[in-house]
C-alpha positions in Angstrom: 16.8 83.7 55.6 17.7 81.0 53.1 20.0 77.9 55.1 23.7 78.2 54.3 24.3 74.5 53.3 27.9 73.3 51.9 26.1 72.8 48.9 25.2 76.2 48.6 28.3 77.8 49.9 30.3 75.6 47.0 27.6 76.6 44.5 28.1 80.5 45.4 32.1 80.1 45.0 30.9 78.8 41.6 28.7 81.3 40.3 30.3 84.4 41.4 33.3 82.9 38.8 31.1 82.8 36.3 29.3 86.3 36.5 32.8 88.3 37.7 31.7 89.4 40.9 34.9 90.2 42.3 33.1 89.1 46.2 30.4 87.7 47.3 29.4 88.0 51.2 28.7 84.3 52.7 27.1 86.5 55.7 24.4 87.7 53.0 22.0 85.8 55.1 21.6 89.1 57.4 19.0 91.4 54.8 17.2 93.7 56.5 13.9 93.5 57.5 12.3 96.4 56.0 10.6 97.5 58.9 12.4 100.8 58.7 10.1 101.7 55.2 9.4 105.9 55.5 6.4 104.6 52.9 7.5 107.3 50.4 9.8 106.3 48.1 9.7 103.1 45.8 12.9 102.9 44.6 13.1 100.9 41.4 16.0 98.9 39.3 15.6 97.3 35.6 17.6 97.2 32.2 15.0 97.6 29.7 15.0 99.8 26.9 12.3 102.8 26.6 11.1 102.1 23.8 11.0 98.5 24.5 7.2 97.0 25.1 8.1 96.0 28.9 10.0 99.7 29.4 6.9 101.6 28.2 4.1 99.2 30.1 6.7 100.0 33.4 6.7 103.6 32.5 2.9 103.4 32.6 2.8 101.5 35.7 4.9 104.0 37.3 2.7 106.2 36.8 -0.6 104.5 37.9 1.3 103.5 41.1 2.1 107.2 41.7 -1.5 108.0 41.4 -2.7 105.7 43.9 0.1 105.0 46.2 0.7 108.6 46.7 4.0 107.3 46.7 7.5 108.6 44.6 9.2 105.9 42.0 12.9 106.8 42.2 14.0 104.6 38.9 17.6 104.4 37.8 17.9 102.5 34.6 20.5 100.1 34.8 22.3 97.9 32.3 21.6 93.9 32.1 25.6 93.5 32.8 25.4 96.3 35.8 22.8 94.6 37.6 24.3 91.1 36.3 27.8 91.6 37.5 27.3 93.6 40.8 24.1 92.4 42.7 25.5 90.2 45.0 27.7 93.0 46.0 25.2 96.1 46.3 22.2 93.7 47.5 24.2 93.1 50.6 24.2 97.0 51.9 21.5 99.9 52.6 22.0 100.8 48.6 19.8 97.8 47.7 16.7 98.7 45.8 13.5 98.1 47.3 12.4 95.9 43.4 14.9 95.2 40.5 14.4 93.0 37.3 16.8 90.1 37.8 17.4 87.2 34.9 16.0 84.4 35.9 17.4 80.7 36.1 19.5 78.7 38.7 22.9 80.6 38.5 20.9 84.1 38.9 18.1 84.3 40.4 18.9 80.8 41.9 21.8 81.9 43.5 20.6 85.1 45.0 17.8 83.1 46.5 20.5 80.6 48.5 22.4 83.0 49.9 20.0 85.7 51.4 20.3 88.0 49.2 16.5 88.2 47.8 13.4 87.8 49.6 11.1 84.6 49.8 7.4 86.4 48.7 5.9 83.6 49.1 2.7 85.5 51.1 2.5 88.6 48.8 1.8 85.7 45.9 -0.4 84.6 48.2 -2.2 87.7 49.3 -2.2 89.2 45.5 -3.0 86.0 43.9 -0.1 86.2 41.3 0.0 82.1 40.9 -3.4 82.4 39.4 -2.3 84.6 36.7 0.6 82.1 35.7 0.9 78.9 33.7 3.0 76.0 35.7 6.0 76.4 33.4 6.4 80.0 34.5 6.1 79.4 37.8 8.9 77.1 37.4 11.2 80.1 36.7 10.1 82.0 39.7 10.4 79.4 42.5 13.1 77.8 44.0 14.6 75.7 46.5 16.5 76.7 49.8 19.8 75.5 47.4 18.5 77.8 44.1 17.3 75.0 42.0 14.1 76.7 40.0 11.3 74.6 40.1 11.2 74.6 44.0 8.2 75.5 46.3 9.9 78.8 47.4 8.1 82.1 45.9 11.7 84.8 45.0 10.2 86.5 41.6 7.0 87.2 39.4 7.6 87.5 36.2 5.2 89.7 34.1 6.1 88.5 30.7 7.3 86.0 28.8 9.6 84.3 25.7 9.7 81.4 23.3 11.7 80.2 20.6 10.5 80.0 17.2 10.6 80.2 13.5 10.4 83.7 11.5 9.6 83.1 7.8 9.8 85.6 5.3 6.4 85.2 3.5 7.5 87.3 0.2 10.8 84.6 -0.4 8.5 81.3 0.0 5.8 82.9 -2.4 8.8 84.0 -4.8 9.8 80.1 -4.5 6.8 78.5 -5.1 6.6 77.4 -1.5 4.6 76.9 1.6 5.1 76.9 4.8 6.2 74.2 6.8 3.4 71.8 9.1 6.0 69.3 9.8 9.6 68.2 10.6 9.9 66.7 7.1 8.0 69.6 5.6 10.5 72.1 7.1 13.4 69.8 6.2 12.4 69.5 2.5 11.6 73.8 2.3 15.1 74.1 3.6 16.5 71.8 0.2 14.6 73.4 -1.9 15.9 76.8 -0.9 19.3 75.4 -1.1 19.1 73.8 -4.9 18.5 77.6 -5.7 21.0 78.9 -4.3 19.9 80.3 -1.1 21.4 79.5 2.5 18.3 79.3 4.0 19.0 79.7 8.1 20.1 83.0 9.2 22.4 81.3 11.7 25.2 82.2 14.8 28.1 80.1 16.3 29.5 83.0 17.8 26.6 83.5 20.6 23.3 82.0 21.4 21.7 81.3 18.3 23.1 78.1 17.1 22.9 76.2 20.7 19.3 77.1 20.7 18.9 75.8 17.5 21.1 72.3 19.0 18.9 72.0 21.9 15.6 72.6 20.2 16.6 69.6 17.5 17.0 67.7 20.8 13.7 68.5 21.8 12.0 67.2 19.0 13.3 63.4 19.9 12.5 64.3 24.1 10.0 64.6 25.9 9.1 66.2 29.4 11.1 63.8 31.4 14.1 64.6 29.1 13.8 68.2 30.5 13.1 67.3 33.9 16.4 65.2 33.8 18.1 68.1 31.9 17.1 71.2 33.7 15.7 69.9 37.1 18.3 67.3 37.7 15.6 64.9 38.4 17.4 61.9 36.5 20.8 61.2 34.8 21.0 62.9 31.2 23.0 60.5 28.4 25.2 62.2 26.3 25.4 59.6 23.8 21.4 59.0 23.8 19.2 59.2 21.2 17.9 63.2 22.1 21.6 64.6 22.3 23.3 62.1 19.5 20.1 63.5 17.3 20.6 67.0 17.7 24.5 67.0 17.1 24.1 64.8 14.2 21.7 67.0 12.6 23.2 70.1 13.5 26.6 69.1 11.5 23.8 68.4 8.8 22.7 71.6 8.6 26.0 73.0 7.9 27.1 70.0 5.5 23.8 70.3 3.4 24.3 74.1 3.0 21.1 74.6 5.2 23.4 77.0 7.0 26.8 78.8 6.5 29.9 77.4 6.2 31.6 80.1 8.1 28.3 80.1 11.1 31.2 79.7 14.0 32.3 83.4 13.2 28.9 85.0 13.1 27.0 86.5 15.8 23.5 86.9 16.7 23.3 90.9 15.5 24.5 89.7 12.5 22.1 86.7 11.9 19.1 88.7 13.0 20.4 92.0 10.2 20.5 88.9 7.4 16.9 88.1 8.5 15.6 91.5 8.3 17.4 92.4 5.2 15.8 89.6 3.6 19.3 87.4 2.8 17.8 84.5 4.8 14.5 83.5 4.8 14.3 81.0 7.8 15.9 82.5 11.7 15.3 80.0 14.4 15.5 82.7 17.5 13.2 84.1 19.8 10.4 86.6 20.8 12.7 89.0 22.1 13.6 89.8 17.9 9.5 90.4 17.3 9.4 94.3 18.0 12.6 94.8 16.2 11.4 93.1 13.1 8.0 94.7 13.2 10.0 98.2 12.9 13.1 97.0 10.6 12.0 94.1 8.3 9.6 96.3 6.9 10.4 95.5 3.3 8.3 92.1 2.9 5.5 90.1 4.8 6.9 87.7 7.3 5.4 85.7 10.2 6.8 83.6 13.3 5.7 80.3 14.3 6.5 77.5 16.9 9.0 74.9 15.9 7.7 72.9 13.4 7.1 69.1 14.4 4.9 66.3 16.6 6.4 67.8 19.2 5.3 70.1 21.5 8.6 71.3 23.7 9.7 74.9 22.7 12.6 76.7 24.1 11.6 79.5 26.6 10.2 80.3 29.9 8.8 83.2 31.8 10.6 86.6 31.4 12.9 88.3 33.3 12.0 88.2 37.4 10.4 91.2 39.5 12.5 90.2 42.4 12.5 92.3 46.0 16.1 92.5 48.0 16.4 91.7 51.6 17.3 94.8 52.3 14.3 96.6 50.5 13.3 99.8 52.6 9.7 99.4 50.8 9.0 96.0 50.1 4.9 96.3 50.7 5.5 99.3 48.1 7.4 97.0 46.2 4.5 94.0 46.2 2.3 96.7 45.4 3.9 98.1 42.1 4.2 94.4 40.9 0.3 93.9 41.3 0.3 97.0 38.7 2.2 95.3 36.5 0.4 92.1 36.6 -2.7 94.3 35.5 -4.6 93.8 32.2 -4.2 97.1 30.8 -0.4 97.0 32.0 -0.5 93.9 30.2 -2.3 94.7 27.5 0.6 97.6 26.7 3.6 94.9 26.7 1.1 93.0 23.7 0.9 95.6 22.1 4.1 96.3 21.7 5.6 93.5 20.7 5.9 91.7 23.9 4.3 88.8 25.4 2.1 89.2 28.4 1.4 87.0 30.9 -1.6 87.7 32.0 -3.3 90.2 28.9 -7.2 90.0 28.3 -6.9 88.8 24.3 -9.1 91.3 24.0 -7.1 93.6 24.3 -5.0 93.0 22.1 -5.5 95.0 19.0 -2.3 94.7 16.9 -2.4 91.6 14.8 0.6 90.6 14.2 1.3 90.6 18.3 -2.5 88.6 18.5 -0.7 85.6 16.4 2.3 85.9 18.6 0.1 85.9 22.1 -1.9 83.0 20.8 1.4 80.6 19.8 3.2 81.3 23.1 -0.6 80.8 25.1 -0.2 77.2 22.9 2.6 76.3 24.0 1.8 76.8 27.7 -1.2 75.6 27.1 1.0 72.1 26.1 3.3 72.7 28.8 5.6 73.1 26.4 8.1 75.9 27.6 11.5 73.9 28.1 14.0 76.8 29.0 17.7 77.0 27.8 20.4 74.5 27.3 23.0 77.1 28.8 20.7 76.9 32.3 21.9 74.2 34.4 25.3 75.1 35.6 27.0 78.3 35.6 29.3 79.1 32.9 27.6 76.2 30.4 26.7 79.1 27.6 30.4 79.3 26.5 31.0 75.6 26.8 28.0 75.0 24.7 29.3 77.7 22.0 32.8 76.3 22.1 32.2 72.9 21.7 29.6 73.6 18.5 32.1 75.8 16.9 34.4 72.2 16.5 31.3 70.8 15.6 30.5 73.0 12.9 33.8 73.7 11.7 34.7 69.9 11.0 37.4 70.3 13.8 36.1 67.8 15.8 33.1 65.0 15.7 29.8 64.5 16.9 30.6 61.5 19.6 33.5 64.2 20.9 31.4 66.9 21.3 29.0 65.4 23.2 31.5 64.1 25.4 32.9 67.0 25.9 29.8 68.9 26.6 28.7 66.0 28.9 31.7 66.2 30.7 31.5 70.1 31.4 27.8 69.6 32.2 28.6 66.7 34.9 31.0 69.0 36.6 29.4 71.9 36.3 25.4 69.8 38.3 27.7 68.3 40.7 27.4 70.3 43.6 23.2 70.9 42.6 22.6 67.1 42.3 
C-alpha cells in the first residue's frame, strides 16, 4: 500500500476540492488483495466513444481476450466526469472494477496512486515487458512516486496511446493565398500577417476552455528547454514568473490578439466552437491537438488540410501518453486485468487505434495503411524520438486549468497586463506545488 505521509494526506484534501468528490476515505490504503478472483469475469471501465479509434481497437481486444482467456468482459461505458468525479469513492469498496481508463497526471492518477486506491504493477510491466514498448516521456505519465508525483519509479498505469499538440493548416486557403507552409517561427509569424492584411483572422482560437493556455504554454516552450519542464512539471527547480519563457509567452500571446492574429472576442469562445471554425474553413490555422484528427478526417471534408508539430528550433511539444489503463486495489481479476492490457499493447490492436485516427504506442508502421494517420504516427514518433512531449500547463497542481483560463481572459481582454498576469498565475501555481515540493 502506498505510505500515508502529511504530505499526501494535505495533497488528497486538495484534490478531492478540485474534482467534487464529496469524500475521500484516508483508510483507502486497505484495497483488497485480489486473491478472491473466480477467474471468470473481467470486469472493465472506460469513457471512450464507439466509434472513437481507442473504443473500436478495445472492442476488438475484448474480443480476442474472450477467445483466449475463455474468460467474460463485463464493460459498462462510463463517462470521463463519472469516473472523474467518483473514483475515489467507488474504488474504495467491492464495486471497484477489476481495469478502468483513468486520466493521467498528478492530481488523477497521481492521487489515486498516494492514497491506495490503485495498484503498483510494477511486476506485470515487468513480466509483460510493457516498458520496452514505451518512449521515456510516456513512461513519465505512468509512474509515480509514493506522494503522486508522475515521473517516479513506481509502475500505476500503461497507457496504450498517445497525444501531441500541433498545427492544422487548411491546405486549399494557403494555396488560395499564394502561401506556403510555415518551416519556422518567423515563417509562421509572417503567414499569420499576411492572412491578416486580407482580411482573415487566421487562428481558430478559445479563452473559454483549453485552447488558448495551450497555445500560452506552447509559446513558452519555444524560449525553454527540458530543464524548464522539469522545473515546471517535476518540481525539480524553482519556475520564474517574470523569466524570459513565461514573460515571452504572455507577451506574445497579447500580440496575437492585438495584431488581429486572433479574435478580439477569444475570452468568450470555446473549444467546440474554435474546432467548428476550423472545419468549416473560417480559420485556416487551429493550434490544438490529436484528439481533433478523427473528427476532421470525417467533418473537414470540404478542402485538403494537414497537421504538423509546432513550427520552430524547438523541439518541446505539448502532450504525453494517453489516458492510463490503471488496475484498482480492490480488482477481483487483476491477472485478468494484466492480461487484457497485453492485448492492447498488441500490434494489430495497435495497428486499429492508427488507423483510426489515433496514435498508437506501439503500432508496426507497417501497418499503418491510412495516409493521412502514417503522417500523424511519424510526427508524434518525432517528437518522442526528441524527447520532446512536455505535458500540460494545467498539470501541476489541482485546480490550475481554471486559474490559467481566468487569468488569460484579463490578458486577452486588455483588463489587466502581462507582469499582472504572470503574477497572478505564479502566485496560484506556488500555492497550489506547495504541499508537492
Amino acid at each position: 500500500m502506498a505510505r500515508m505521509t502529511r504530505k499526501t494526506t494535505k495533497r488528497a484534501l486538495a484534490v478531492v476540492g478540485s474534482l467534487a468528490v464529496a469524500t475521500v476515505a484516508l483508510t483507502a490504503c486497505a484495497g483488497g488483495s485480489g486473491s478472491d478472483s473466480d477467474g471468470e469475469t473481467l470486469k472493465l471501465w472506460h469513457y471512450e466513444g464507439a466509434d472513437s479509434a481507442m473504443g473500436k481497437a478495445w472492442a476488438e481486444a475484448i474480443e480476442v481476450f474472450e477467445k483466449e482467456t475463455g474468460a467474460k468482459v463485463e464493460f459498462e461505458e462510463k463517462s470521463f466526469e463519472q469516473i472523474q468525479k467518483t473514483a475515489s469513492q467507488v474504488l474504495d469498496t467491492d464495486a471497484a472494477p477489476d481495469l478502468m481508463e483513468f486520466n493521467k497526471g498528478n492530481a488523477t492518477a497521481g492521487f489515486l496512486a498516494s492514497t491506495g486506491l490503485i495498484s503498483d504493477i510494477t511486476d506485470a510491466v515487468e513480466e509483460y515487458g510493457w516498458a520496452d514498448k514505451l518512449a521515456p516521456s510516456l513512461q513519465t505519465t505512468a509512474k509515480y512516486t509514493e506522494d503522486g508525483v508522475m515521473g517516479g519509479d513506481t509502475w500505476y498505469g500503461i497507457p496504450n496511446y498517445g497525444e501531441f499538440v500541433g498545427v492544422y493548416y487548411n491546405l486549399d486557403a494557403f494555396e488560395e493565398a499564394g502561401l506556403e507552409l510555415p518551416s519556422t517561427y518567423d515563417e509562421f509569424v509572417d503567414v499569420l500577417d499576411a492572412f491578416v492584411a486580407k482580411g482573415i483572422t487566421p487562428l481558430a482560437e478559445a479563452g473559454a476552455e483549453y485552447p488558448l493556455g495551450q497555445l500560452w504554454y506552447q509559446l513558452a516552450l519555444t524560449k525553454g528547454d527540458r530543464s524548464f519542464v522539469d522545473a515546471y512539471q517535476l518540481y525539480e527547480g524553482p519556475v520564474d514568473w517574470q523569466g524570459p519563457e513565461i514573460t515571452y509567452a504572455t507577451d506574445t500571446l497579447k500580440e496575437y490578439v492585438d495584431n488581429g492574429y486572433i479574435a478580439k472576442d477569444v475570452s468568450s469562445i470555446k473549444a467546440e466552437d474554435a474546432g467548428v471554425s476550423f472545419i468549416n474553413g473560417t480559420a485556416p490555422i487551429f493550434v490544438s491537438g490529436s484528439w481533433w484528427f478523427g473528427r476532421f478526417v470525417n467533418e473537414a471534408t470540404g478542402f485538403d488540410w494537414t497537421f504538423q508539430a509546432f513550427p520552430g528550433e524547438t523541439k518541446l511539444s505539448l502532450g504525453s501518453s494517453g489516458n492510463l489503463w490503471v488496475v484498482p486495489e480492490n480488482a477481483a481479476n487483476k491477472d485478468l486485468a494484466y492480461k487484457f492490457i497485453d492485448i492492447t499493447m498488441r500490434p494489430e490492436i495497435q495497428a486499429i487505434i492508427g488507423n483510426n485516427g489515433g496514435v498508437p504506442v506501439a503500432a508496426d508502421p507497417a501497418d499503418i495503411t491510412d495516409e493521412k494517420s502514417a503522417e500523424l504516427i511519424e510526427t508524434f514518433n518525432g517528437i518522442l524520438a526528441d524527447d520532446g512531449l512536455s505535458f500540460y500547463p494545467d498539470w501541476p497542481a489541482p485546480g490550475f486549468y481554471d486559474v490559467i483560463v481566468q487569468e488569460l481572459q484579463g490578458l486577452v481582454t486588455g483588463s489587466q497586463d502581462a507582469a499582472t498576469t504572470n503574477a497572478n498565475l505564479g502566485k496560484q501555481y506556488e500555492e497550489g506545488t506547495a504541499d508537492f515540493r
